[in-house]
C-alpha positions as CSV (number, residue, x, y, z in Angstrom):
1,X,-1.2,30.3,-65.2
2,X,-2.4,34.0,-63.4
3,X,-5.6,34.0,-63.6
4,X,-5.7,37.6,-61.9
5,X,-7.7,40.1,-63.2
6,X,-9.0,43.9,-62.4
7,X,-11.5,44.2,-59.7
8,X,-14.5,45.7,-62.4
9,X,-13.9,44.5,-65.7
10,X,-15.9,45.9,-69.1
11,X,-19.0,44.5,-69.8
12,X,-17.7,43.3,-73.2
13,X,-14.4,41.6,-71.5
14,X,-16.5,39.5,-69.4
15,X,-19.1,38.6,-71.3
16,X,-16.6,36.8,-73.3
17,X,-14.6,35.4,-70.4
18,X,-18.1,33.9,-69.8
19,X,-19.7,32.8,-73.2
20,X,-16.3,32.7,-75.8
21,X,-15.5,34.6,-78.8
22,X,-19.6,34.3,-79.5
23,X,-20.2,36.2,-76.8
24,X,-23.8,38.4,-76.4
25,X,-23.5,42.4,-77.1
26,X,-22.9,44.2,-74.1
27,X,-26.0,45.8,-72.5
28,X,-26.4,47.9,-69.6
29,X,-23.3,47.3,-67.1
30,X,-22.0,47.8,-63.5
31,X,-19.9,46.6,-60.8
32,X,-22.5,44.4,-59.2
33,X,-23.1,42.7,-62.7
34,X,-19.4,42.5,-64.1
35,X,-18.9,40.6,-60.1
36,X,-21.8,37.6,-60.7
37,X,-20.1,37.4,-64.0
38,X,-16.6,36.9,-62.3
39,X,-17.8,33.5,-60.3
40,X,-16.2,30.5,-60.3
41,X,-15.7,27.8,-58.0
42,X,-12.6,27.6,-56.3
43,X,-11.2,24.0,-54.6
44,X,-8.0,25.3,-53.0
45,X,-7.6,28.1,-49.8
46,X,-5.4,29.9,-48.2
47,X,-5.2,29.7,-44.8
48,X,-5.8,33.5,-43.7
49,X,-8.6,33.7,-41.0
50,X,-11.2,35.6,-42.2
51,X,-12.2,39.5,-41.3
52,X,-14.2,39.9,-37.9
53,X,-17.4,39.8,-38.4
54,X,-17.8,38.2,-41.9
55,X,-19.8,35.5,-41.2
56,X,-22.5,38.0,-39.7
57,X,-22.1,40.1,-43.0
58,X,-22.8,36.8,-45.0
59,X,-25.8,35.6,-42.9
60,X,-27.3,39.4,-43.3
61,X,-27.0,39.0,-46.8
62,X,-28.3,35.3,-46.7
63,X,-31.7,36.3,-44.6
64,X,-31.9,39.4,-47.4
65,X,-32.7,36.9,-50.2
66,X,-36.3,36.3,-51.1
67,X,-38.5,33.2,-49.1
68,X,-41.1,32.1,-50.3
69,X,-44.2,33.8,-48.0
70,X,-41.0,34.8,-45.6
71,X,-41.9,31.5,-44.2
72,X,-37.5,31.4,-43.9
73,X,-37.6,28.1,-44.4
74,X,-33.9,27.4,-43.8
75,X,-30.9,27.3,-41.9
76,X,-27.1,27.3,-41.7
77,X,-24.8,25.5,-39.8
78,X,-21.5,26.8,-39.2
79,X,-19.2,24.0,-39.1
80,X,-15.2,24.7,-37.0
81,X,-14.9,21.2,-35.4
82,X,-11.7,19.4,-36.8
83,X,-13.1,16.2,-36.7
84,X,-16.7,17.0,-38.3
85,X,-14.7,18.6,-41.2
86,X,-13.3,15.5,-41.6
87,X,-16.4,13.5,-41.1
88,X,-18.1,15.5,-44.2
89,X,-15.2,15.5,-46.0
90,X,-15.5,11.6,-46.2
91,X,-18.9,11.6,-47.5
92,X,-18.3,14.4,-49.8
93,X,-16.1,11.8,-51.7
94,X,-13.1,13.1,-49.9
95,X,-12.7,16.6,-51.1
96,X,-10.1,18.4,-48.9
97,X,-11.1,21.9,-49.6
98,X,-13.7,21.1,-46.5
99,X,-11.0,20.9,-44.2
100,X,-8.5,23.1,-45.3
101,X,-10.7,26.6,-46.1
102,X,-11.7,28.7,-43.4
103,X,-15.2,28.7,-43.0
104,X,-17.3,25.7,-43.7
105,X,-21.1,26.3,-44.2
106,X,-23.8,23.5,-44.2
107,X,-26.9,25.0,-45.7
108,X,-30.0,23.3,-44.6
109,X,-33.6,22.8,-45.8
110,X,-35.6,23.4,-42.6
111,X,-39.2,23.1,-41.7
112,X,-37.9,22.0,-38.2
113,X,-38.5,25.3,-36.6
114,X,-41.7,25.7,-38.2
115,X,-43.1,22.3,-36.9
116,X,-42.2,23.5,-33.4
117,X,-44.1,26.4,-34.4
118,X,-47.1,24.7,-34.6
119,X,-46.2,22.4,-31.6
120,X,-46.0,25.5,-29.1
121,X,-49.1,26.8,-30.7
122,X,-51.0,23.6,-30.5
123,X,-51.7,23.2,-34.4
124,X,-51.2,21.0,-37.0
125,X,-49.6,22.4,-39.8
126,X,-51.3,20.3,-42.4
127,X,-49.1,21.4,-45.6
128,X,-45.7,19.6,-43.6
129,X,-45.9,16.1,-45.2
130,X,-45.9,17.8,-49.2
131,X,-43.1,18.0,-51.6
132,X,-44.3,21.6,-52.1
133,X,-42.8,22.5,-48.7
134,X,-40.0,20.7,-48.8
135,X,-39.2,22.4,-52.1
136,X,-39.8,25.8,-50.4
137,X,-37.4,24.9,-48.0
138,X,-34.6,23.8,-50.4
139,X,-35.2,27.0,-52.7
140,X,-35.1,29.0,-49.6
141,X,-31.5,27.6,-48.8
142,X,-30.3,27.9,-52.3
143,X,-31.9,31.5,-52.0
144,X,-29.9,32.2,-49.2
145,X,-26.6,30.7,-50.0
146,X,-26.5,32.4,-53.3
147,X,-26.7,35.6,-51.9
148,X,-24.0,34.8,-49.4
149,X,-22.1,33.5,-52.4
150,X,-22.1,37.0,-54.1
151,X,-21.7,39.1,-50.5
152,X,-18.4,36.7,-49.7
153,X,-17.4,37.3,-53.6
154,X,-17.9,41.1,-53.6
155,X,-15.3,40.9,-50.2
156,X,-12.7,39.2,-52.6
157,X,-13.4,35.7,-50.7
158,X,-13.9,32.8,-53.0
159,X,-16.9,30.2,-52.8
160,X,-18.0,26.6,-53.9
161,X,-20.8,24.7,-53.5
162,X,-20.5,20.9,-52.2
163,X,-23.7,18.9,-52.7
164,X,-22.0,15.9,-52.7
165,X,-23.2,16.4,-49.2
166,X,-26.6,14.6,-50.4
167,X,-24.6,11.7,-51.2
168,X,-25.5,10.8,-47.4
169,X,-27.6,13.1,-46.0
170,X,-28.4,10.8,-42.8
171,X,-24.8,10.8,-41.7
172,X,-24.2,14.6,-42.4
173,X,-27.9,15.1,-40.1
174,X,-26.1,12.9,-37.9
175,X,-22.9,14.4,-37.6
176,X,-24.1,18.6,-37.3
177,X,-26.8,17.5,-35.4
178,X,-29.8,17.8,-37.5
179,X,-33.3,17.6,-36.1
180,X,-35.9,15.7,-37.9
181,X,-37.2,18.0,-40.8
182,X,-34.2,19.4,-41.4
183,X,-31.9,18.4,-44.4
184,X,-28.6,19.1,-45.4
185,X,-29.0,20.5,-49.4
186,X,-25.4,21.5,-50.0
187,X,-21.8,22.7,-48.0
188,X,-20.2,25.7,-48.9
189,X,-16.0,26.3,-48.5
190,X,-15.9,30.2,-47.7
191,X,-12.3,31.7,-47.7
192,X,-8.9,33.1,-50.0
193,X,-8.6,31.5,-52.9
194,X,-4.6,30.0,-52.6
195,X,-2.4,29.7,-56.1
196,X,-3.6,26.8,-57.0
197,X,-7.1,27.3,-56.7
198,X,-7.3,30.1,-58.3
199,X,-8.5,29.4,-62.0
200,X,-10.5,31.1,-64.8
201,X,-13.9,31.7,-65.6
202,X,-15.1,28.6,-66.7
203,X,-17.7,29.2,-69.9
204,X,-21.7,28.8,-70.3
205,X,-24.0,27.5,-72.9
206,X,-24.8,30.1,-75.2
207,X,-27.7,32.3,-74.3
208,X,-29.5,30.9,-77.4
209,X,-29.7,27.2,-75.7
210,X,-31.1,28.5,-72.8
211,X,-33.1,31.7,-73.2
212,X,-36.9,31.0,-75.4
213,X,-39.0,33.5,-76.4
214,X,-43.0,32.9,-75.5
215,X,-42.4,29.1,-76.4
216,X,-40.0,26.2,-75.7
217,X,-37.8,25.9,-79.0
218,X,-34.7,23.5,-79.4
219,X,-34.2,24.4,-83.0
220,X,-30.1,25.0,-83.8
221,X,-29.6,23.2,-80.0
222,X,-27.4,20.4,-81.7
223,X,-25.1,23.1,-83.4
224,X,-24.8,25.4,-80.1
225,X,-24.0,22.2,-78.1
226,X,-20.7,21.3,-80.5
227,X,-19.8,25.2,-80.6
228,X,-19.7,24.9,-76.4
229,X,-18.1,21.8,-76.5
230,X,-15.1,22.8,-78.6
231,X,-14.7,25.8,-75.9
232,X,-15.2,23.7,-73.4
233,X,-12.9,21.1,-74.1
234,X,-9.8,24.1,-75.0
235,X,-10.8,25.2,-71.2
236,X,-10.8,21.3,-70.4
237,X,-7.5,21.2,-71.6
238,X,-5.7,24.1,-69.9
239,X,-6.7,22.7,-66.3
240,X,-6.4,18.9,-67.1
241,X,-9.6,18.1,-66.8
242,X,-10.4,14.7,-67.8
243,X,-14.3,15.0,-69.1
244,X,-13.1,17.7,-71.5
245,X,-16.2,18.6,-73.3
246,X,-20.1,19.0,-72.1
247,X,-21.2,16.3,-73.7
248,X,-19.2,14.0,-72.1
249,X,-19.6,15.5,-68.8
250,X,-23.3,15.0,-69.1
251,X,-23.4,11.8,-70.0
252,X,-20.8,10.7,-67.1
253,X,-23.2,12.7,-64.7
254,X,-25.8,11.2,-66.1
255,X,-25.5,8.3,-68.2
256,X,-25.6,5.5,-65.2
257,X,-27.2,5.5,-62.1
258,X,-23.4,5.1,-60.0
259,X,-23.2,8.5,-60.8
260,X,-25.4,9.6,-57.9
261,X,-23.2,7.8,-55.8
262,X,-26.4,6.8,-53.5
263,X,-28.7,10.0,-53.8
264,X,-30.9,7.8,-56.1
265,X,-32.2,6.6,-52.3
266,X,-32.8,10.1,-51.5
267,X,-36.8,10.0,-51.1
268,X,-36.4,7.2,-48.4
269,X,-33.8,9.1,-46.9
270,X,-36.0,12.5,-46.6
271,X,-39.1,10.4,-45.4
272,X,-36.9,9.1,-42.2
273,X,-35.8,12.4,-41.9
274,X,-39.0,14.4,-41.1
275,X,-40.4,15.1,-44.5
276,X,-43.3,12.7,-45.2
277,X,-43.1,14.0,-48.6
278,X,-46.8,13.5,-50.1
């Protein structure tokens, strides 16, 4: 199936390619906006090496997000080594697209540098040991990456997003070298999306299932959640996906513990990695 499309579709075009037939009237439009609305993840590259200079266009674009009291609380590692591909690879439940696209970004919750910080200055930085900061450094990362995500998108490169990573975040610290406070949230496969990994937009909940208006209301939720999963499962269907409608794919992820496939230990992994979390 070509899953090709123009560069800038209309506003009304990909508004349904994102939400079905029941798609949202079209509001105010534009490239940038009909792009975000063009993601999705893509598991198969080309091998094409990637324009000079990309990754410094992708990292200007990362350190551009917002961060939280620009406290940057974050950092990438770029990983080309044959065997450490490999090595996350196997802990990312063996997904190939690791090896095979290329760039391969490890984004990294990291209060590392900051803890130095206060070393060279000869201060404790009493906030270290709270969730708080840790969350400021994971939103900081997810920050970041998302706005490489777009930059690499808007250069017609194709992204995804591998937090099976977490599944062992000890062994991926161990193998890119990872000081103590700094964590491994998710990889990311940077490159040209090849035939096969090409696909189509994959749809959302309705905005009515997500979007309240001055209060939480879950009023109608039931009906929305059958309407997605009938589109769901016909978008299921065309790429032989076995957990063909939401609801099932919820309760697989979420149903049993297994599921985590060991991030249910994640709190004792953070605490021997640096972040005392409080």
């Amino acid at each position: 199936m070509d899953f090709s499309e123009p560069a800038v579709l209309s506003a009304t075009d990909s508004l349904v390619r994102r939400y079905g037939p029941a798609a949202p009237p079209a509001g105010p439009w534009n490239e940038h906006i009909s792009l975000l609305l063009s993601h999705r993840s893509v598991r198969g590259y080309r091998q094409d090496a990637l324009p000079a200079g990309t990754l410094e266009t992708l990292i200007a674009a990362a350190q551009s997000a917002a961060t939280s009291s620009n406290l940057q609380t974050w950092s990438v590692i770029v990983v080309s080594d044959p065997d450490k591909r490999a090595a996350l690879a196997k802990v990312a439940a063996n997904q190939k697209h690791i090896e095979q696209c290329p760039l391969f970004l490890v984004w990294v919750a990291d209060i590392s540098r900051n803890q130095r910080l206060g070393a060279e200055e000869g201060l404790t930085l009493e906030v270290m040991p709270y969730q708080e900061t840790f969350l400021v450094a994971a939103i900081d990362a997810a920050l970041a990456a998302q706005n490489a995500t777009v930059a690499a998108e808007s250069l017609g490169l194709s992204c995804v997003y591998i937090g099976a990573l977490r599944n062992n975040p000890q062994e991926v610290a161990r193998i890119v070298g990872l000081p103590q406070g700094a964590f491994g949230v998710f990889g990311m496969c940077v490159g040209y999306a090849s035939e096969a990994g090409a696909t189509e937009v994959k749809p959302r909940l309705p905005q009515d299932v997500v979007v309240h208006h001055d209060a939480y209301d879950s009023a109608g939720e039931s009906a929305h959640r059958k309407a997605y999963d009938a589109l769901l499962e016909s978008f299921s269907a065309r790429h032989g996906m076995a957990m063909d409608t939401w609801t099932k794919r919820v309760i697989h992820r979420m149903g049993k513990l297994a599921a985590l496939s060991g991030r249910d230990r994640m709190v004792a992994a953070l605490n021997a990695m640096g972040f005392a979390l409080k």
